[in-house]
C-alpha positions in Angstrom: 6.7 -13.2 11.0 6.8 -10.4 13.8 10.3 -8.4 12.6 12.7 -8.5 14.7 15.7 -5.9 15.6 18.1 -5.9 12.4 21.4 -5.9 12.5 23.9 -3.8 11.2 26.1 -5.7 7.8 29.4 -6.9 8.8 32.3 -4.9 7.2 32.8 -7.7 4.7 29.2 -7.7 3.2 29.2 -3.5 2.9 32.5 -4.5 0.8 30.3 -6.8 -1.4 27.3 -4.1 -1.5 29.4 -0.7 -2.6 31.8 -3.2 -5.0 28.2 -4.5 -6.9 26.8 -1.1 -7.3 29.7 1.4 -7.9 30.4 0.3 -11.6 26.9 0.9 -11.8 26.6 4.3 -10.4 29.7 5.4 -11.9 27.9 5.0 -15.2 25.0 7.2 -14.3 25.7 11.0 -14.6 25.6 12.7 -11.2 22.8 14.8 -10.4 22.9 16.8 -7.1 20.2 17.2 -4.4 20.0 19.1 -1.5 17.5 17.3 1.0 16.9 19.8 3.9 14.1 17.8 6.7 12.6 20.3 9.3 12.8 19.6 12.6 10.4 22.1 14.5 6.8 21.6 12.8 5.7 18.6 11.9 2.9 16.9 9.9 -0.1 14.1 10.5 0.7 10.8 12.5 0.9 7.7 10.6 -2.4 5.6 11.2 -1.4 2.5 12.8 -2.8 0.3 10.0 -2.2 2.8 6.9 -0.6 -0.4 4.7 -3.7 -2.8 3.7 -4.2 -5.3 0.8 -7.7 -5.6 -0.7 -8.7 -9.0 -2.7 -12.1 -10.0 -4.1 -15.1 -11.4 -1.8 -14.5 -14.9 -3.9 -11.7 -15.5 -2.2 -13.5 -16.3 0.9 -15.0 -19.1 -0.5 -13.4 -22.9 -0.3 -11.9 -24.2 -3.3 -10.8 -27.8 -3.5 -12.3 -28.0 0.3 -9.4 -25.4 1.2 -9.6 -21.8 2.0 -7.1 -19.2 1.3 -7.2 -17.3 4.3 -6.0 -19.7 6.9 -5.1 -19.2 10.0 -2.6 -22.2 9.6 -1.4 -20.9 6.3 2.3 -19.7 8.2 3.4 -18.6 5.4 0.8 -16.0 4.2 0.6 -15.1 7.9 4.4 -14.5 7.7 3.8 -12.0 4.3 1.6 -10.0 5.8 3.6 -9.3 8.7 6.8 -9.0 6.9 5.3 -6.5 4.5 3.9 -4.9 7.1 0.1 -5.0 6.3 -2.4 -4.1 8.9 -5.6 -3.6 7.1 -7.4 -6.4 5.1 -10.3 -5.2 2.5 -12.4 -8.1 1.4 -15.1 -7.2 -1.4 -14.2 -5.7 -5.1 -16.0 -6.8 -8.1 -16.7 -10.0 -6.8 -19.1 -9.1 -3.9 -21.6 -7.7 -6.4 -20.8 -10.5 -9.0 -24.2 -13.0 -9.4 -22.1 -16.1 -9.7 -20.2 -15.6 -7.1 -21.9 -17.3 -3.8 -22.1 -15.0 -1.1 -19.8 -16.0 1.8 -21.4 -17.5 4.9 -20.8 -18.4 8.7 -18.5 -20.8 8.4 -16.2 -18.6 5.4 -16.5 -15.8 7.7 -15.1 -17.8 10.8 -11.8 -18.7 8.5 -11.8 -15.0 7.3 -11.7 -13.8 10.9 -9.8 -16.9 11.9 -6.6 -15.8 9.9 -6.9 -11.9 10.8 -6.5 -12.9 14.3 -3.4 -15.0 13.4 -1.8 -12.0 10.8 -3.0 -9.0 13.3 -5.0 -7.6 11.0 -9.0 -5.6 11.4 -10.9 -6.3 8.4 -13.3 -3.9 5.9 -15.8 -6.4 5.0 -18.3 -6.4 2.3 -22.1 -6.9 1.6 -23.6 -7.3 -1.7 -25.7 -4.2 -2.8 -26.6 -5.4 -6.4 -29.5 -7.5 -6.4 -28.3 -8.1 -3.0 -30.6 -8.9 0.0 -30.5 -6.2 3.0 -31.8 -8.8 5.4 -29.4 -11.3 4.6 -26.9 -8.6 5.1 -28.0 -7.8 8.4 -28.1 -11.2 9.8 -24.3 -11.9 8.6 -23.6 -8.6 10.0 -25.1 -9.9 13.4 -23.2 -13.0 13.2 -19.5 -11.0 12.5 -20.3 -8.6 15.1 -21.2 -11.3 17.8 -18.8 -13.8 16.5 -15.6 -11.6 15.3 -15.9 -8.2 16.3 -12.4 -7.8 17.9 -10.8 -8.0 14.4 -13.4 -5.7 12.7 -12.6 -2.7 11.1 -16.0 -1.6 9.6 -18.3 -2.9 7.1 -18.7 -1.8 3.7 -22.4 -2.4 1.1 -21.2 -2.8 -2.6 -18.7 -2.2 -4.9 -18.1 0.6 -7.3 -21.9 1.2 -7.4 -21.1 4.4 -9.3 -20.8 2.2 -12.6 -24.2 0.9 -12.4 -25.9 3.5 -10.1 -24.9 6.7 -12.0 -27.2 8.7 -9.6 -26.2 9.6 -6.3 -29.9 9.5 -5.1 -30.3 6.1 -6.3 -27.6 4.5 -5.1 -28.1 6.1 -1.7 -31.8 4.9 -1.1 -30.6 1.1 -2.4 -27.8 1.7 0.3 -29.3 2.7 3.1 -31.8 -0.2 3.0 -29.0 -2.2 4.2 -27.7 0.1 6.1 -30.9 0.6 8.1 -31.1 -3.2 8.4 -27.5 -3.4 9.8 -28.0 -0.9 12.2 -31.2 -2.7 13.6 -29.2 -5.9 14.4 -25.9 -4.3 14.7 -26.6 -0.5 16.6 -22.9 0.0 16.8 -21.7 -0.6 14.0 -19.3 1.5 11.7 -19.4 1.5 8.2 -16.9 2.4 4.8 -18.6 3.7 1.9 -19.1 4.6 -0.5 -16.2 2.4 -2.4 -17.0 4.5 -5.3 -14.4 4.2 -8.7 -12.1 6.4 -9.9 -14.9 7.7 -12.8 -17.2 8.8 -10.8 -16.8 9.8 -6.3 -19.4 9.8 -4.4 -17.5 10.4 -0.9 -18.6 14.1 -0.6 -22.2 13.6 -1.4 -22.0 10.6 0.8 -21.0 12.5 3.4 -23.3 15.2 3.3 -26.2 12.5 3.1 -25.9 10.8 6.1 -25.6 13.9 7.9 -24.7 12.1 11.5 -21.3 10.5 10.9 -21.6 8.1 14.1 -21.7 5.6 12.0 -19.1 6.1 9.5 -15.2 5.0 10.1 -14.4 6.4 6.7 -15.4 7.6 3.4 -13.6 5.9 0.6 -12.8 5.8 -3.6 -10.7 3.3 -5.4 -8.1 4.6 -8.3 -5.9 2.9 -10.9 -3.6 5.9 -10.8 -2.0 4.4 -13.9 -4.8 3.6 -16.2 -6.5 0.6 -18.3 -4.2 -2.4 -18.3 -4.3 -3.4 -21.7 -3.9 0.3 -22.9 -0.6 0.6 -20.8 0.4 -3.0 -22.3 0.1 -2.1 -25.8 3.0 0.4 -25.4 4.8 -1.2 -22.5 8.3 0.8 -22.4 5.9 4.2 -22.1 3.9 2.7 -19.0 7.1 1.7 -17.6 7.8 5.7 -18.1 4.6 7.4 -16.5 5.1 4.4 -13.7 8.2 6.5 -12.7 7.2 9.7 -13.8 6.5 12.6 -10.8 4.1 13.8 -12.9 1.3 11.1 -11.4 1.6 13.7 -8.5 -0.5 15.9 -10.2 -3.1 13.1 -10.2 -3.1 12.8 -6.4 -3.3 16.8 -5.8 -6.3 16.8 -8.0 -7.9 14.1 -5.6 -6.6 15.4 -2.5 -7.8 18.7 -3.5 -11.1 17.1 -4.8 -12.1 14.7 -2.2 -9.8 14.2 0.7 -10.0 18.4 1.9 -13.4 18.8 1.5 -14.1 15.7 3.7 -11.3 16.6 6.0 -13.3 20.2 6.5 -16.3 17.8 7.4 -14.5 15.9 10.2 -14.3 12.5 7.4 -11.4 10.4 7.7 -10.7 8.9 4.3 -9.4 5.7 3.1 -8.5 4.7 -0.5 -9.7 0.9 0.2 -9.2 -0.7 -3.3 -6.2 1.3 -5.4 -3.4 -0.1 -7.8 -1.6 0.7 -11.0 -3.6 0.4 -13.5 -7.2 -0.7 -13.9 -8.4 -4.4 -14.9 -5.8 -6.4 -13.6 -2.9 -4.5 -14.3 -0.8 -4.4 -17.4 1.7 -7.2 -17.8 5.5 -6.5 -17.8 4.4 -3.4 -16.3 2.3 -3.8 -12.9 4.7 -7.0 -12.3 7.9 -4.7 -13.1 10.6 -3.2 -11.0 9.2 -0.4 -12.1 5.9 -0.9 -10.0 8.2 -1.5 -7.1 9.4 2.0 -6.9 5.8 3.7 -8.4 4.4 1.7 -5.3 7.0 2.4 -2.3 6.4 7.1 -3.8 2.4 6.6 -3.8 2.3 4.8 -0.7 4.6 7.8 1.0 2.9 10.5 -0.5 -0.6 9.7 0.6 0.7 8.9 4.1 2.4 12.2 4.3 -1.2 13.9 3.4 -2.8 12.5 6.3 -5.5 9.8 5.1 -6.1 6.8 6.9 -4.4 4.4 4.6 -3.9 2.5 1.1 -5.5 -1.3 0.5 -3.3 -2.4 -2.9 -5.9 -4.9 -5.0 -4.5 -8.2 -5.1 -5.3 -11.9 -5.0 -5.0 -14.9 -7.4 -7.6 -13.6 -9.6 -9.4 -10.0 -10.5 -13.2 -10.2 -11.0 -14.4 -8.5 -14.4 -18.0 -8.2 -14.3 -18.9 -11.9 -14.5 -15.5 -13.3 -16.0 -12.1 -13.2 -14.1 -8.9 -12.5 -15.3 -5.2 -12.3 -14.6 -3.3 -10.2 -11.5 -0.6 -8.4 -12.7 -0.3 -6.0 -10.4 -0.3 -8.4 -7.5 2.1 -8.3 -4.3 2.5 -11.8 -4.5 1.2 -15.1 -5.7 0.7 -18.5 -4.4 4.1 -21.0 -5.8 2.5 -23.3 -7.9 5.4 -25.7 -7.8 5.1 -26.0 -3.9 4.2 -24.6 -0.9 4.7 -21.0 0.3 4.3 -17.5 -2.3 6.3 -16.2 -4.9 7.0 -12.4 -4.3 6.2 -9.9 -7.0 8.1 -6.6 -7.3 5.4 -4.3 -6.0 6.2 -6.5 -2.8 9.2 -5.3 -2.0 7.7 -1.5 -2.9 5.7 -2.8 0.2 8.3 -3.7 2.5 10.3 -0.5 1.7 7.4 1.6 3.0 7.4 -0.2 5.7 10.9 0.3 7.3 11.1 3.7 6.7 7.8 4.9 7.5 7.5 5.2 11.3 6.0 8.0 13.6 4.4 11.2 12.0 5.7 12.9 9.0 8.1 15.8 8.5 7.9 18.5 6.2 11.2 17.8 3.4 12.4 20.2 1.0 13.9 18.4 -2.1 16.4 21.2 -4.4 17.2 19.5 -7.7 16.4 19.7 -10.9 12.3 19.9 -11.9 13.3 16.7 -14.6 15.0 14.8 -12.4 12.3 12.2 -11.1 13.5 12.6 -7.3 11.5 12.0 -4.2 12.5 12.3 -0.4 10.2 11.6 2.6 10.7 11.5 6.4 9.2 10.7 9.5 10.0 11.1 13.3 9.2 8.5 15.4 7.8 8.2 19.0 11.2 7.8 20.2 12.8 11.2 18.4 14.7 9.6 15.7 13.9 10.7 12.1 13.7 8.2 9.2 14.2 9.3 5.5 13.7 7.7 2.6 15.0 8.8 -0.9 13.6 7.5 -4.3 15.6 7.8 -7.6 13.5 6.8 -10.3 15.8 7.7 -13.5 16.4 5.0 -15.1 18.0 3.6 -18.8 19.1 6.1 -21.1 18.2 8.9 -18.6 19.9 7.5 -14.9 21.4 10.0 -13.3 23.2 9.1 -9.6 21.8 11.2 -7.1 24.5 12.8 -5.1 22.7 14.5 -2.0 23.8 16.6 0.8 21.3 16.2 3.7 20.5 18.7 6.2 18.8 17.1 9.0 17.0 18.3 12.5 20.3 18.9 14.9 18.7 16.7 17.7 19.5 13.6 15.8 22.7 11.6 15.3 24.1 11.7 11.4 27.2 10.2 12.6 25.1 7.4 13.8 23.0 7.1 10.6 22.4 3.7 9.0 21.1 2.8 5.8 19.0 -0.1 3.4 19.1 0.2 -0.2 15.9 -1.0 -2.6 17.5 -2.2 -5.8 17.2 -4.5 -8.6 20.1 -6.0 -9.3 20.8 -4.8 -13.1 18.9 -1.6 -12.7 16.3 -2.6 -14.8 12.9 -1.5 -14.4 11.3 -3.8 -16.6 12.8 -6.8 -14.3 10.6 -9.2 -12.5 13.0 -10.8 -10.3 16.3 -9.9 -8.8 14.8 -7.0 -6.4 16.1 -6.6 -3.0 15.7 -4.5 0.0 18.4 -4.7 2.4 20.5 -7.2 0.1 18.1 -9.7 0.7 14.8 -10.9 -0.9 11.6 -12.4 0.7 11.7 -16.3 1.1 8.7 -18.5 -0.3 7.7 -18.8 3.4 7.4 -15.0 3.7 10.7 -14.7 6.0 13.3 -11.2 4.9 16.8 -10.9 6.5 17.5 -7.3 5.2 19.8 -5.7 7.0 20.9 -2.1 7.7 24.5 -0.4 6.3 26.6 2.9 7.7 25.0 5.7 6.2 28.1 7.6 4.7 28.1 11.1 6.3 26.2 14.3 5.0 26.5 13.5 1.7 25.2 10.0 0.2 24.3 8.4 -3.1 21.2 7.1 -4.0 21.9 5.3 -7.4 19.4 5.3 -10.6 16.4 3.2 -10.0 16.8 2.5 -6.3 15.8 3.6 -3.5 17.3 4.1 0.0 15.8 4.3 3.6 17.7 6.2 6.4 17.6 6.2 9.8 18.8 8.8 12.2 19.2 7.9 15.9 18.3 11.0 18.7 21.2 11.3 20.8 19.8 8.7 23.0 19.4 5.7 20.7 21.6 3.9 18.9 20.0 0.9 17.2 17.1 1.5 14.2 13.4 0.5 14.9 12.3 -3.3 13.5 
């Protein structure tokens, strides 16, 4: 669905919204924030297709004589656009899987076939174990003659750190498909390594192929959260380190690691398969209102450190080695009562990132206390107004309402603000249903009807376990960005 402009709530439903929530804030402690976004200096421009989703190679591949990605398929074509994604990873575990067929022509044709129809450029994937560098290069041929307009880059193998625990090694089996691509395909760009979280490659990468003509981006994938089936045999404490700042450490150490030194090389970077937590996720955890919020602060914080983007793992199945297993930590999932998909919290993390990330970030200075788990982010966007959005992930026992006084760039309207709250409905992060974002939810045909509120004036609540998403007209505009 291509958004449209959305419209401010009548007075009556901004009666409904402030009389659901204030018994529930009025419960919650006050903590107060100061929020101060600078105006003068500002930070890297959002890549235009930052938000991707990444699912395994195996789902290119018919089943029952239909194919998932479908370019009739409305209603996925309607997610992605309502979510906002823009980049489309196919590959993972699956791509280097034996019984898994590699996908041919005619898979490729619907792959490409839906990207055109959902506006989104595709990483696509060759097998590199016990794969076959001439039957990489001729699909590479075909995509390039057939489907180039809606390419994004290719990439050779999956994780090969796991089974290549050399550099050296996996480089020479690498570049035997590379060199075979590049003799069919001259101009063509590729991702790589697609290394896991154990073990990056990206730097030596880098340095190996000394000429970066050829490469769009170096990449990793991370389960910031860990093993699924550790985090499920202690599920309240997942729940905790879901909404915990303290994963920001995490992302420093990789930024620091990884993303800089590239960054001194002139290599964009891409995280191109990332989710919670590893092998599938952990149930009640990577399908909780709790993922919602750990989803909508990662996918901020990496924006705001200038890489090219995020794919979140997802599908209808998650290859392990040779078996496949459960999704927990998917977006959505197909309705198996019916047409259409059933939205999954981490969705709506999706969609929140979406409205509120716009233009090229701001630097925002956040005064509260260090144990408060408290986040603010902000953008301005091409047409000078500045869009903020403030997490509060205290929660149970330990929800504290944020009361916060902003102090925003003086060439934008406060009195003109607007606002859209993330919530679940009870406040609980262990929920799997009830989340909105803009007191509405996504329909089963992908279709959302949030809608923006009055922001309040210079001081606003954000209440425990929600989020809320600001915009801030320049003195010229009066009316958000859809």
């Amino acid at each position: 669905m291509v958004m449209k402009s959305i419209p401010i709530l009548s007075l009556s439903w901004r009666f409904f919204f402030v009389a659901v929530l204030l018994p529930l804030w009025a419960a919650a402690e006050p903590q107060p924030v100061t929020v101060t976004v600078a105006g003068g200096v500002s930070g890297s421009v959002l890549p235009p297709r930052f938000l991707g989703l990444s699912y395994e190679s195996s789902m290119l591949l018919p089943r029952g004589g239909r194919y998932y990605f479908d370019a009739h398929n409305q209603a996925l074509i309607n997610t992605f656009r309502t979510l906002g994604i823009k980049s489309l990873r196919v590959g993972a575990n699956a791509v280097d899987n034996p019984k898994v067929p590699v996908p041919q022509e005619k898979d490729i044709d619907q792959l490409f076939d839906f990207a055109r129809a959902a506006g989104v450029k595709v990483i696509y994937s060759f097998r590199l174990k016990n794969g076959d560098p001439a039957t990489s290069a001729r699909l590479a041929a075909y995509l390039s003659a057939h489907d180039a307009d809606w390419l994004d880059s290719f990439a050779i193998g999956n994780e090969p750190s796991f089974y290549l625990n050399v550099f050296d090694s996996y480089f020479a089996l690498w570049k035997k498909h590379y060199d075979a691509i590049l003799k069919m395909v001259p101009n063509a760009k590729f991702d790589g390594p697609c290394t896991g979280e154990k073990k990056s490659y990206s730097v030596a990468f880098a340095k190996a192929l000394r000429s970066h003509e050829h490469l769009a981006m170096a990449s990793d994938h991370f389960y910031f959260l860990g093993n699924g089936r550790t985090a499920e045999s202690n599920q309240p404490l997942a729940r905790a380190s879901f909404l915990s700042n303290h994963v920001h450490a995490e992302y420093q150490a990789i930024y620091t690691q990884i993303v800089a030194k590239l960054a001194s090389m002139g290599v964009a970077y891409r995280i191109d398969e990332m989710n919670s937590c590893s092998h599938g996720g952990a149930l009640n955890v990577s399908d909780s209102y709790a993922a919602t919020l750990w989803s909508l602060d990662c996918s901020h914080w990496w924006a705001t450190h200038g890489i090219l983007g995020l794919n979140f793992h997802t599908g209808e199945s998650v290859s392990h080695g040779t078996t496949f297993g459960a999704v927990n930590y998917a977006a959505f999932m197909q309705n198996q009562a019916g047409p259409g998909f059933v939205m999954r919290p981490q969705a709506f993390g999706l969609l929140a990132f979406t409205q509120g990330a716009h233009g090229r970030s701001l630097p925002v200075q956040s005064q509260a206390n260090p144990a408060f788990d408290f986040n603010a982010y902000a953008y301005r966007d091409a047409d000078g107004s500045v869009y903020l959005t403030l997490i509060n992930k205290s929660y149970g026992d330990h929800s504290h309402l944020a009361e916060v006084t902003l102090h925003l760039p003086s060439d934008v309207s406060v009195q003109h603000g607007q606002r859209m709250d993330l919530i679940q409905e009870n406040q609980n992060v262990g929920a799997k249903t009830g989340v909105n974002l803009g007191g509405a939810a996504i329909s089963l045909d992908g279709d959302w009807q949030g809608q923006w509120s009055d922001c309040g004036g210079g001081v606003v609540k954000v209440a425990p376990a929600s989020a809320a998403i600001f915009h801030f007209p320049a003195a010229t505009a009066t009316t958000p960005r859809s």
